[in-house]
Backbone as a ProteinNet text record, in pm:
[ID]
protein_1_A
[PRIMARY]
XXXXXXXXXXXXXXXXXXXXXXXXXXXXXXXXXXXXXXXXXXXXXXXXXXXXXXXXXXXXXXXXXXXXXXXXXXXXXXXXXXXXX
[TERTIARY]
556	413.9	400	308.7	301.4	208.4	213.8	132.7	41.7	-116.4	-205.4	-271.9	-356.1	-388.3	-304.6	-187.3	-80.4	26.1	101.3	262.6	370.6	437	564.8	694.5	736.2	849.1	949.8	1069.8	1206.5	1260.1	1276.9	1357.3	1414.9	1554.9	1657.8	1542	1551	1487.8	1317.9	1238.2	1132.7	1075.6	954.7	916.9	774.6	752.4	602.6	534.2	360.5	263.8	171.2	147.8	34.8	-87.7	-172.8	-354.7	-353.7	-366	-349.1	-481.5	-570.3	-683	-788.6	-720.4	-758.9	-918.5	-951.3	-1059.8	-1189.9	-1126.2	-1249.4	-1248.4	-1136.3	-1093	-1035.7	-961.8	-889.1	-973.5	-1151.5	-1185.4	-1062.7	-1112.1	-1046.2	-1073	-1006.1	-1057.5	-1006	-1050.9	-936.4	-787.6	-800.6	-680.6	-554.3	-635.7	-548.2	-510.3	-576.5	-550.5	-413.1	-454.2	-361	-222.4	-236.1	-119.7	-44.9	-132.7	-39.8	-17.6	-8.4	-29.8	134.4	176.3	300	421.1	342.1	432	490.2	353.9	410.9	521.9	530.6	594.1	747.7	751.8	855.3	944.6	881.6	926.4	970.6	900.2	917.4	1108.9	1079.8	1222.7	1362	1320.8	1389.2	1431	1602.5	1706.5	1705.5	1731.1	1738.8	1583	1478.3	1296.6	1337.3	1287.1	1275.8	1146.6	1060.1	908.5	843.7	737.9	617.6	550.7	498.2	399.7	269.6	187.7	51.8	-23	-29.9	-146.3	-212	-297.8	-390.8	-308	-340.3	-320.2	-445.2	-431.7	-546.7	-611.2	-705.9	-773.2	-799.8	-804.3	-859.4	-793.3	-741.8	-693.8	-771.8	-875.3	-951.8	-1077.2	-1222.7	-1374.3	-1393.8	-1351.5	-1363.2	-1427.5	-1467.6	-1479.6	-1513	-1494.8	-1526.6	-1673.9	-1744.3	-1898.8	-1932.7	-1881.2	-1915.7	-1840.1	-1698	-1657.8	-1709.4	-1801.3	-1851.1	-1976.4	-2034.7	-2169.7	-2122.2	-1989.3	-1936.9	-1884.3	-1893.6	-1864	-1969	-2077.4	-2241.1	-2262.1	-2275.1	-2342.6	-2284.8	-2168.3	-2073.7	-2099.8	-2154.3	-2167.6	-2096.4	-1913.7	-1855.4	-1767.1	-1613.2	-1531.6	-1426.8	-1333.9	-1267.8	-1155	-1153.6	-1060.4	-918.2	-807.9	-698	-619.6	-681.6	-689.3	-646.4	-485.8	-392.9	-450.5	-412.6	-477.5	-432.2
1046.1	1018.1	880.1	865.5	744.6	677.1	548.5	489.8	408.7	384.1	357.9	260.4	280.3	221.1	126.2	172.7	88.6	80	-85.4	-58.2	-25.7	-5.9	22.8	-63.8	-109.7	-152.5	-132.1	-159.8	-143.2	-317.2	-346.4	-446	-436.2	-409.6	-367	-235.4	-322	-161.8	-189.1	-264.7	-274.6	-209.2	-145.1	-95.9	-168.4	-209.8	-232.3	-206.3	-139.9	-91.2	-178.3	-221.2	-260.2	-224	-246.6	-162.8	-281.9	-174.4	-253.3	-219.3	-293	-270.4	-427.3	-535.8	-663.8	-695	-624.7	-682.8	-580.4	-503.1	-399	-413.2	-529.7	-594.1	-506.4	-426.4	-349	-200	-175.5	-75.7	59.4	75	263.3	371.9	444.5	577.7	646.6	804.4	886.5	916.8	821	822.6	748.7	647	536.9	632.6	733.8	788.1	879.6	922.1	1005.7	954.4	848.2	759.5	690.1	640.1	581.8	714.7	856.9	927	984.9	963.5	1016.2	887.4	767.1	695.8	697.1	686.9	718.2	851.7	913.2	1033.6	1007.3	921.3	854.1	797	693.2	599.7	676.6	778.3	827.1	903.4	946.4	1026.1	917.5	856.5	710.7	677.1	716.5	659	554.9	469.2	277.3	218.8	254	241.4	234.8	106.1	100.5	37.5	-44.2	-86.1	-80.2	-50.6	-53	-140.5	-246	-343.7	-267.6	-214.4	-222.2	-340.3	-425	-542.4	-500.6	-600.1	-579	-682.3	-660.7	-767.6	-837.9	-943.6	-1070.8	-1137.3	-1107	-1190.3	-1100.1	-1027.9	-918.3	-774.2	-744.8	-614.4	-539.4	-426.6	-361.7	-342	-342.1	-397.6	-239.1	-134.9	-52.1	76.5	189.2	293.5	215.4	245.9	237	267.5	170.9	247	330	243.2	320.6	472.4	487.9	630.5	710	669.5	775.6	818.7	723.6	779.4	880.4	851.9	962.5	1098.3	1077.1	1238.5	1281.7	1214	1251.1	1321.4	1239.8	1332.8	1456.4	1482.5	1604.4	1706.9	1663.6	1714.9	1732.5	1707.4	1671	1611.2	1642.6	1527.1	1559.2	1523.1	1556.1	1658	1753.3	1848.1	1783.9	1888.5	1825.7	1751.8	1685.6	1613.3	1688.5	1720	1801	1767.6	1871.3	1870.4	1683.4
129.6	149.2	214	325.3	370.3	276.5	227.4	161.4	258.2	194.7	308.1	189.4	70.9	16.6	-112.4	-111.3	-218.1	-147.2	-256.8	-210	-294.6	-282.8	-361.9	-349	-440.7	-425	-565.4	-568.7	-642.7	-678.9	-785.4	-814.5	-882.6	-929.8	-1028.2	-1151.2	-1257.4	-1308	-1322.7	-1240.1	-1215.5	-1097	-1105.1	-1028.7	-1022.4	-863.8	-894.8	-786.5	-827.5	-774	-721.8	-596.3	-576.8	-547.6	-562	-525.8	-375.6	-275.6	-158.5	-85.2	-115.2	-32.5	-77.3	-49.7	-87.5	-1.3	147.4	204.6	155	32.9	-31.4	-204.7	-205.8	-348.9	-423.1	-350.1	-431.1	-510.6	-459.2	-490	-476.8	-585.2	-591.4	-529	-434.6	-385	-381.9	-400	-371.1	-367.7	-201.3	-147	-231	-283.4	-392.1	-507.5	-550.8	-665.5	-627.5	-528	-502.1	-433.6	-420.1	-396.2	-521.9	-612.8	-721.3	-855.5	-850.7	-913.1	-848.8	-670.9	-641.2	-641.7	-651.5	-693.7	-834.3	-945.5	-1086.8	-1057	-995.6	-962.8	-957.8	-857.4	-820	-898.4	-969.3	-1076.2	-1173.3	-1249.5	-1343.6	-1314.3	-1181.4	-1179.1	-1101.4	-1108.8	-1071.7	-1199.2	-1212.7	-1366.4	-1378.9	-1255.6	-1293.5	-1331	-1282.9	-1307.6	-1540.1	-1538.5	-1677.3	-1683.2	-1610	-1635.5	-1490.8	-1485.9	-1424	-1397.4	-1293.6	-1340.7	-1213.9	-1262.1	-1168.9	-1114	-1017.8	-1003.4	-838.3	-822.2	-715.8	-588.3	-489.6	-374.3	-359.5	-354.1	-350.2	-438.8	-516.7	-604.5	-693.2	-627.1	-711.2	-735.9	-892.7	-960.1	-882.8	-947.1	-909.4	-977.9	-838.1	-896	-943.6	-944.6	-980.7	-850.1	-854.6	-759.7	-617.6	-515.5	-416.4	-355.2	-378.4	-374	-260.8	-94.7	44	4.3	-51.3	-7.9	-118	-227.4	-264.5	-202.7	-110.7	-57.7	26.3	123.9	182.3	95.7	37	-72.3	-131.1	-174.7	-196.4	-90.2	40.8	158.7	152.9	137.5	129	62.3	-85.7	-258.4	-255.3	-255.6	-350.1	-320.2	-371.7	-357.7	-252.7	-154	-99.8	-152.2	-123.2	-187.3	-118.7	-179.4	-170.4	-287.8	-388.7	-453.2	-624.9	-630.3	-735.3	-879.3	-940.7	-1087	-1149.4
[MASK]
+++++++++++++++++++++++++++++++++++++++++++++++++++++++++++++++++++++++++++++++++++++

């Protein structure tokens, strides 16, 4: 999976997640969900992966939903499909 809104990286048995969307403060969308949901993926089946650290890029963890891309899924009524149990 190309990652667009997070990063990933490996350090001996650390694994860590970033929320990469610092000029929207790290709002959540979708796409992020569905990105750190195939990384947990990853990690989990990764033998040397013994901790996790989640943080944000910039100042900011995360302000929480992404307000613009839900107006784009309102206009829609509903949510972008695609998006696995």
């Amino acid at each position: 999976m190309e990652l667009k809104a997070t990063k990933y990286a490996i350090d001996g048995p650390v694994a860590t997640l970033t929320l990469s969307r610092p000029n929207r403060r790290n709002a959540w969308t979708g796409r992020m969900h569905t990105e750190l949901r195939w990384v947990l993926e990853q990690a989990e089946q990764d033998t040397q992966v013994r901790v996790i650290v989640i943080t944000g890029e910039g100042r900011d963890f995360c302000v929480g939903a992404d307000s613009q891309a839900l107006e784009g899924h309102g206009a829609k009524g509903r949510l972008r499909p695609g998006h696995g149990p």
